[in-house]
PAGUTOR-61332 format. One line per field, with one value per residue (C-alpha): residue number from 1; residue in one letter; x negated, y negated, z. Coordinates in nm, 2 decimals, always signed. Layout:
BEGIN
n	(NUM, ...) $
res	(a, ...) $
px	(X, ...) $
py	(Y, ...) $
pz	(Z, ...) $
This chain:
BEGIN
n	(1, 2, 3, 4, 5, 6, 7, 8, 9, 10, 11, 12, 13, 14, 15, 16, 17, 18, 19, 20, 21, 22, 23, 24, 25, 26, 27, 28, 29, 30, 31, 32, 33, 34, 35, 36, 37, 38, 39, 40, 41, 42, 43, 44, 45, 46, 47, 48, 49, 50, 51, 52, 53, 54, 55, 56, 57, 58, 59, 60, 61, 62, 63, 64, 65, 66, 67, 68, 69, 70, 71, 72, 73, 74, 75, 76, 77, 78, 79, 80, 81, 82, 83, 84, 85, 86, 87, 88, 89, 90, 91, 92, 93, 94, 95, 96, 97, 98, 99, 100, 101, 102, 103, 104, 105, 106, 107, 108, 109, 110, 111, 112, 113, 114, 115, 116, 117, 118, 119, 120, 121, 122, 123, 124, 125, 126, 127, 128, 129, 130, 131, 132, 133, 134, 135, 136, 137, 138, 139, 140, 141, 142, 143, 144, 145, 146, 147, 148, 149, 150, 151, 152, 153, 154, 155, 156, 157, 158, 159, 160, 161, 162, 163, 164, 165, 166, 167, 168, 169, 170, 171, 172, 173, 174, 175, 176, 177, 178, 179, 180, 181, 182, 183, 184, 185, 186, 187, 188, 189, 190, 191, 192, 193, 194, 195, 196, 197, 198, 199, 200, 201, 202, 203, 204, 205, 206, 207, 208, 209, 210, 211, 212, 213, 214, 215, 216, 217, 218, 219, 220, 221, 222, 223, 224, 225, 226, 227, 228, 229, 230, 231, 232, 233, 234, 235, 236, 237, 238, 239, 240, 241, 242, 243, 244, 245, 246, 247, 248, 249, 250, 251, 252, 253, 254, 255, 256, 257, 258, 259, 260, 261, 262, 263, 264, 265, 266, 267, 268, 269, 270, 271, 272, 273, 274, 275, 276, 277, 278, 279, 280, 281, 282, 283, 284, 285, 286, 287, 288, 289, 290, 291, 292, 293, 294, 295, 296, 297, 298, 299, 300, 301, 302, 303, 304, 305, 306, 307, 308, 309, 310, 311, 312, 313, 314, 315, 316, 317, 318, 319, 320, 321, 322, 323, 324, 325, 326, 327, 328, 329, 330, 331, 332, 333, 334, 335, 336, 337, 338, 339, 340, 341, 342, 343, 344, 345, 346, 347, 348, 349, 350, 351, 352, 353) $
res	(x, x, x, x, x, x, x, x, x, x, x, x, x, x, x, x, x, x, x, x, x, x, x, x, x, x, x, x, x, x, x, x, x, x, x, x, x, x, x, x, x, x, x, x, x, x, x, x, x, x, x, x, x, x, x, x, x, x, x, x, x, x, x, x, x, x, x, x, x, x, x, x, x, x, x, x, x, x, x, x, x, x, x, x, x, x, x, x, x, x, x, x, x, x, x, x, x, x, x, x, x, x, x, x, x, x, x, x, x, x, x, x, x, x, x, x, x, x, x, x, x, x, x, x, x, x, x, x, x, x, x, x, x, x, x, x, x, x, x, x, x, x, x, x, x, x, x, x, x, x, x, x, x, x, x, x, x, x, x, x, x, x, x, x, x, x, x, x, x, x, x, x, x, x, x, x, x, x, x, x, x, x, x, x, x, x, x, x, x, x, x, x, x, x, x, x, x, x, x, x, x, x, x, x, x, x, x, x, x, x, x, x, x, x, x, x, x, x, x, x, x, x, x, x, x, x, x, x, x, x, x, x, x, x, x, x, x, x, x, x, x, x, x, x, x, x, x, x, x, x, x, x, x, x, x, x, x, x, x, x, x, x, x, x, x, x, x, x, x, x, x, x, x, x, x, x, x, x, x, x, x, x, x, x, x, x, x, x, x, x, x, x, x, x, x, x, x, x, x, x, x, x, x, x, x, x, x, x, x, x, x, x, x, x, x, x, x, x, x, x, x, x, x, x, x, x, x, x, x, x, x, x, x, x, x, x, x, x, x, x, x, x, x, x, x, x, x, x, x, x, x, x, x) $
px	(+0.00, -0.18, -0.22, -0.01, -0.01, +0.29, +0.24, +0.47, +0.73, +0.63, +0.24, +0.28, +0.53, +0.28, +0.00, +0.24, +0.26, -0.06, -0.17, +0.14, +0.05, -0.31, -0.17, -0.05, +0.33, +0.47, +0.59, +0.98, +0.97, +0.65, +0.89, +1.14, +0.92, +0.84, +1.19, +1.28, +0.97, +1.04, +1.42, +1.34, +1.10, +1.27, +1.60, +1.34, +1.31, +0.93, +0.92, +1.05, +0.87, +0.51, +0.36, +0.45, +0.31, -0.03, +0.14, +0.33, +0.00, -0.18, +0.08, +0.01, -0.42, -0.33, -0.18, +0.18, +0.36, +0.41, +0.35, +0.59, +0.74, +1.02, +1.39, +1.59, +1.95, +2.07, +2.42, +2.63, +3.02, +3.26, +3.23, +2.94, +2.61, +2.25, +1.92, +1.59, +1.38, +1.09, +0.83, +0.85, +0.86, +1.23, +1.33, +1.28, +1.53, +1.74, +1.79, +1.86, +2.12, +2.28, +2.26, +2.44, +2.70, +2.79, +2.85, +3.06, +3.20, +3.30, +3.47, +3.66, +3.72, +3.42, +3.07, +2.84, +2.51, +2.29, +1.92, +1.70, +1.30, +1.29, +1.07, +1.13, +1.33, +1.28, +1.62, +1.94, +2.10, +1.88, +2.10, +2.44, +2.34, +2.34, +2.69, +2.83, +2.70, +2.87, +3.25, +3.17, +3.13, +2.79, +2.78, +2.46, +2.30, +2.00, +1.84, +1.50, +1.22, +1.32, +1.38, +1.71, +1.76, +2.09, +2.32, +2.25, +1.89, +1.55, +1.41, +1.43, +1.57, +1.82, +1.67, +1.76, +1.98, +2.09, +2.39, +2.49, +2.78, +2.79, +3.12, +3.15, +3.37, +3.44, +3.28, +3.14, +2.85, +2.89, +3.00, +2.68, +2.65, +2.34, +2.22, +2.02, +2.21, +1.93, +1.96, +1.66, +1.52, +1.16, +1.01, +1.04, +0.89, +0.58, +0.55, +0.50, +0.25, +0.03, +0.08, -0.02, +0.33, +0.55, +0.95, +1.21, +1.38, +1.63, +1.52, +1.36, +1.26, +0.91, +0.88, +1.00, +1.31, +1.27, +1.30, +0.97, +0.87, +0.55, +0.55, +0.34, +0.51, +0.83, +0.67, +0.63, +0.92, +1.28, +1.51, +1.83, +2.11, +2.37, +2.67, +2.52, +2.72, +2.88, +2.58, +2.43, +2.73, +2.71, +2.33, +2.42, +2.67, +2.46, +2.17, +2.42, +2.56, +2.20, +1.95, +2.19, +2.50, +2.16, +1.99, +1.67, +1.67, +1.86, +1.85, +1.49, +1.28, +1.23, +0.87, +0.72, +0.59, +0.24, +0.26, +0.03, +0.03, +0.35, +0.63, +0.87, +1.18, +1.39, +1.74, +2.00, +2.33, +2.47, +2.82, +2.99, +3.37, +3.51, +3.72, +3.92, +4.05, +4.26, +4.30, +4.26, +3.94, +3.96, +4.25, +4.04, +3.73, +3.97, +4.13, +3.81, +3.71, +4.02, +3.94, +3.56, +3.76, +3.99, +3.71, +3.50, +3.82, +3.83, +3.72, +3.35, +3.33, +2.97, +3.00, +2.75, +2.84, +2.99, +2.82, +2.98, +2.75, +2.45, +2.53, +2.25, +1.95, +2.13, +2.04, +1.67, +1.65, +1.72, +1.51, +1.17, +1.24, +1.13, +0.91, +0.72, +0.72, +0.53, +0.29, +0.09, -0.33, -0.29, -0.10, -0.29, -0.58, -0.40, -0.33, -0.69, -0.77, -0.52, -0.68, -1.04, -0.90, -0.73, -0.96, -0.70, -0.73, -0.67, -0.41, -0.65, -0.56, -0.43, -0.14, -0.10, +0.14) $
py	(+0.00, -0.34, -0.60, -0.90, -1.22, -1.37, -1.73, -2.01, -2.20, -2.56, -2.45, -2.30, -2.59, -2.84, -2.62, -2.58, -2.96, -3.04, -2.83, -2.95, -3.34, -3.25, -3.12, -3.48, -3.40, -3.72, -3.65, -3.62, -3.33, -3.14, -3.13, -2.99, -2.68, -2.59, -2.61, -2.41, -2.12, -2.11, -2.10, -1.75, -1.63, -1.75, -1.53, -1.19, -1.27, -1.29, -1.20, -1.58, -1.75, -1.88, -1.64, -1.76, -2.14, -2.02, -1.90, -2.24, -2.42, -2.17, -2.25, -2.61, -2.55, -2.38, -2.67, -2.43, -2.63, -2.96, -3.10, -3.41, -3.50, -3.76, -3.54, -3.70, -3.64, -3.58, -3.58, -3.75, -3.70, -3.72, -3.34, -3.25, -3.31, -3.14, -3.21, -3.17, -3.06, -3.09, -2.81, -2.89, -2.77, -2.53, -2.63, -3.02, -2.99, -2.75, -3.00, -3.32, -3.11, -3.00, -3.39, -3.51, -3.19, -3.30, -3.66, -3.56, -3.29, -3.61, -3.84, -3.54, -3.24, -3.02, -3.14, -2.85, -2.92, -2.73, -2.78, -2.70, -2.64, -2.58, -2.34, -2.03, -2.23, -1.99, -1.85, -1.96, -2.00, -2.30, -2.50, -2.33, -2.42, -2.77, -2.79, -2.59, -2.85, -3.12, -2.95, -2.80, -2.45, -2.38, -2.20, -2.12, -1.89, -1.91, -1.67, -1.51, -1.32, -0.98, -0.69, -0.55, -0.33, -0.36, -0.12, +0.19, +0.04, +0.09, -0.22, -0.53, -0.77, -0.92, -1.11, -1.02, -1.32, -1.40, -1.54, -1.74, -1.86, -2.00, -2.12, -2.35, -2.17, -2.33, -2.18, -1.87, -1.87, -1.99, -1.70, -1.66, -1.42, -1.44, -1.13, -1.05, -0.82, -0.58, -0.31, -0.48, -0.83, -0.84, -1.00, -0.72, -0.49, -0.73, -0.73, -0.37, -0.36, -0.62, -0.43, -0.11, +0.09, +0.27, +0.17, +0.39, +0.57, +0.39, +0.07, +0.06, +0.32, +0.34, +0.20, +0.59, +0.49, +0.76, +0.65, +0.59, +0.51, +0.31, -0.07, -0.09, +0.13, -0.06, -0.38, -0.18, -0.07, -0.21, -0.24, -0.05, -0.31, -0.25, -0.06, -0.02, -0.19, -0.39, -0.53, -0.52, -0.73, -0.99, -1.05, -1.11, -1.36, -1.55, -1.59, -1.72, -1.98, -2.07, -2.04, -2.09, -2.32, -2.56, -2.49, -2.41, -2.03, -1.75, -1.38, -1.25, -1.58, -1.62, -1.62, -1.39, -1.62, -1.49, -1.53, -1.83, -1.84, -2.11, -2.25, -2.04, -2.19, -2.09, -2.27, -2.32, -2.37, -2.52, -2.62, -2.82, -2.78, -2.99, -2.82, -3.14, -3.16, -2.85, -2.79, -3.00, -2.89, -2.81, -2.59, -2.41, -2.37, -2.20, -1.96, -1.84, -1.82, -1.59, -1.35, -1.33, -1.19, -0.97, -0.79, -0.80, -0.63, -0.36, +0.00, +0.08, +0.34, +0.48, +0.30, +0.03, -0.34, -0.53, -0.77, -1.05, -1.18, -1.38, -1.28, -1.08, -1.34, -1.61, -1.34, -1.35, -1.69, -1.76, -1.51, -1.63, -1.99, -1.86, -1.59, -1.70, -1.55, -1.28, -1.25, -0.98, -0.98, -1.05, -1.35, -1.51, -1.44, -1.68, -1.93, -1.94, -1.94, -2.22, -2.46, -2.41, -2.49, -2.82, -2.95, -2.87, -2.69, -2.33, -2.17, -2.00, -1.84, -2.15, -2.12, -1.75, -1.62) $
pz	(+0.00, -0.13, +0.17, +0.23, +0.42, +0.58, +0.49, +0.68, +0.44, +0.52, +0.47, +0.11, +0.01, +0.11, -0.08, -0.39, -0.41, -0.35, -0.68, -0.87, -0.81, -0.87, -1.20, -1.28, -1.17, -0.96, -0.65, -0.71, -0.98, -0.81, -0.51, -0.77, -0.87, -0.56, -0.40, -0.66, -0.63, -0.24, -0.29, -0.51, -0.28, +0.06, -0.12, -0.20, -0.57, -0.55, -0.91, -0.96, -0.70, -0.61, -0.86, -1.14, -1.07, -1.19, -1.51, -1.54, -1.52, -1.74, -2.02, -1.99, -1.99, -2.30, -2.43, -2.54, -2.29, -2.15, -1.82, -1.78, -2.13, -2.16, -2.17, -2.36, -2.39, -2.76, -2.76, -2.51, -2.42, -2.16, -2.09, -2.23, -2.31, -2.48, -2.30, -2.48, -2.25, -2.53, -2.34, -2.03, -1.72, -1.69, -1.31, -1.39, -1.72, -1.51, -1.24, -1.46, -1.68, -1.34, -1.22, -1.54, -1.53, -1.20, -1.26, -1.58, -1.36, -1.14, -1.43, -1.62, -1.42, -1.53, -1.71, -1.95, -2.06, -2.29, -2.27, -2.56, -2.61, -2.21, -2.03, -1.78, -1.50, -1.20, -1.04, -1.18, -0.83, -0.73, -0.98, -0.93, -0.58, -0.60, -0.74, -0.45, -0.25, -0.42, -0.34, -0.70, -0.86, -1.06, -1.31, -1.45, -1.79, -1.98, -2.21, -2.18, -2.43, -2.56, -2.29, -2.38, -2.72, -2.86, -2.71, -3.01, -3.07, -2.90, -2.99, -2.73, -2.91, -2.62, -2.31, -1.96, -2.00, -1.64, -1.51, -1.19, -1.03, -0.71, -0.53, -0.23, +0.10, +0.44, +0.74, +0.50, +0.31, -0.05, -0.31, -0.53, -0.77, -0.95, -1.15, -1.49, -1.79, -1.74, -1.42, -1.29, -1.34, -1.61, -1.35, -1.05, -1.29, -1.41, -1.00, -0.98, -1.28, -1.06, -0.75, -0.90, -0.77, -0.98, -1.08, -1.03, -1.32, -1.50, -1.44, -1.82, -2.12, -2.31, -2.66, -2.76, -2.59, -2.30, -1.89, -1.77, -1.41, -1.53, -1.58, -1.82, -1.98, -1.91, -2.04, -2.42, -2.39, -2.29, -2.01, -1.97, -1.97, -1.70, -1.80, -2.13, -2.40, -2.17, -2.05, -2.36, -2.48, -2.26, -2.32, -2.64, -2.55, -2.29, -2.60, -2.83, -2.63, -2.49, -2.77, -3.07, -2.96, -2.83, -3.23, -3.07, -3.12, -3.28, -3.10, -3.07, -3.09, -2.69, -2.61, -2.30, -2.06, -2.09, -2.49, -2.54, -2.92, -2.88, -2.67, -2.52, -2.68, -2.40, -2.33, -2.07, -2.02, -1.69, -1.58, -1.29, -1.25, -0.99, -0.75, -0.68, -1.02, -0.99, -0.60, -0.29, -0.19, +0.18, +0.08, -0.19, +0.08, +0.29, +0.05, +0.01, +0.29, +0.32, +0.00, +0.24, +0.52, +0.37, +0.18, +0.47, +0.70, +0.43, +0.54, +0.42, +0.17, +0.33, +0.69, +0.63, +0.62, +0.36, +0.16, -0.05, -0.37, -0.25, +0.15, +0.13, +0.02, +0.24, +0.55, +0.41, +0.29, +0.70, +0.82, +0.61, +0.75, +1.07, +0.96, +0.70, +0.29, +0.25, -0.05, -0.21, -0.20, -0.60, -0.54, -0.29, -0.49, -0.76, -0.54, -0.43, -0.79, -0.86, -0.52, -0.66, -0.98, -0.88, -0.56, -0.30, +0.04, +0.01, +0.24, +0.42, +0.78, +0.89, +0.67, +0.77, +1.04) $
């Protein structure tokens, strides 16, 4: 088992800035990144969390993506809008097409943005998030590189594509359902790959389209979609209304995040409704609070508790407050990699608990 070091949140989100600002980021969207790389690996998605801001900042040394470009919106109506991200940084165009969903969200009942030419934006769930806490629901898709072959294929074609929608409740935690098309997220396997463990079986298939419990075997080859055409389907979906109804990509054209011949091309799609439009919105937090408790009430089918979307990384996301985020020998090797790189402190023991 590869050693780790439990590192405390305020100490690694003081490092993350630090490298970020040494990058050239201003102070406003560096704290944007790494809000949104803690919020993923505060939640146990590590595969979308602190490691991948060496990557981020790789793709920029290579010159295949842009630091802190001006994002310019494109097309502009009451309802709707398109962001162009032009390269840059995912979570910063994420967060400025959530801003401007929410304010159209605020003048006509619901706002959708699509951004285009954007990056990989870290968890969907950080932007579905902030809607929630405007008395909003957040919903939240964006397409990815090819994982996923076509449901009677056995080539990826199809991104993981994830989805997100997060839905504000009284005294319960907010409804948040955040999940990938594929059985497992790309990312929890390109963990495994670094950490030298094996993936359990059907989590992906080799490139001769048989399950495989090796990630790099996974990597050549392709994920299973859940429910198989279904899920296949609805990756499908989520890359036509990201990467073509934004005319940055058609199906297929997604750059890997550790492809450095060119810019990822990824896009997004994020929406605000506004509750109040439709329902008084103390009433609607309380109904759902309701549906929480009646499933919660419901007999367990194996006598273990009961879990509502997102319950479970909100018990985590509490937990590493006070504990700390625990990170893999690889990835503190990165981060060491990243301070030397940039003139900053590393974390060192004294960010270690």
């Amino acid at each position: 088992m590869s050693r780790t070091s439990q590192v405390a949140v305020d100490c690694l989100q003081k490092f993350c800035l630090a490298v970020l600002r040494a990058a050239g980021l201003d102070e406003p969207k560096a704290l944007i990144v790494t809000e949104s790389l803690l919020f993923a690996d505060m939640r146990g998605l590590a595969s979308h969390g602190v490691a991948r801001l060496a990557e981020y900042l790789t793709r920029v040394n290579a010159g295949v993506m842009n630091l802190d470009p001006s994002m310019d919106v494109e097309q502009d109506h009451p309802a709707s809008a398109l962001l162009n991200a032009r390269n840059g940084l995912g979570q910063i165009a994420g967060a400025k097409a959530m801003a401007l969903a929410m304010a159209k969200a605020k003048a006509s009942g619901a706002g959708l943005v699509g951004v285009k030419n954007s990056n990989h934006f870290g968890i969907a769930a950080y932007f579905a998030m902030q809607a929630v806490q405007e008395n909003m629901i957040g919903l939240v898709i964006t397409n990815a590189a090819p994982s996923i072959a076509p449901y009677g294929t056995k080539t990826a074609l199809l991104g993981t594509n994830p989805i997100c929608v997060a839905i504000p409740a009284a005294t319960q935690q907010p409804i948040v359902l955040d999940m990938s098309t594929s059985v497992v997220a790309r990312g929890k396997i390109w963990l495994a790959g670094l950490a030298g463990k094996k993936i359990p079986l059907g989590w992906a298939l080799d490139k001769d389209g048989k399950p495989t419990d090796d990630p790099h075997a996974a990597q050549e080859g392709t994920l299973e979609a859940i429910g198989g055409p279904k899920g296949s389907g609805l990756a499908l979906v989520i890359d036509i209304l990201c990467g073509v109804l934004t005319g940055t990509t058609i199906t297929g054209d997604v750059k890997l995040i550790a492809d450095l011949s060119g810019p990822m091309n990824t896009t997004h799609l994020l929406m605000a409704i506004n509750v109040a439009s439709f329902v008084e919105v103390e009433q609607f937090k309380k109904n759902i609070d309701a549906v929480i408790l009646r499933i919660k009430s419901l007999p367990s089918a194996g006598g273990s508790s009961i879990y509502l979307p997102g319950e479970i990384e909100f018990n985590l996301e509490n937990m590493r407050k006070i504990e700390g985020i625990s990170l893999p020998a690889n990835v503190c090797a990165d981060l060491d990699k990243l301070a030397e790189r940039y003139g900053v402190p590393k974390l060192g023991l004294a960010g270690a608990k």
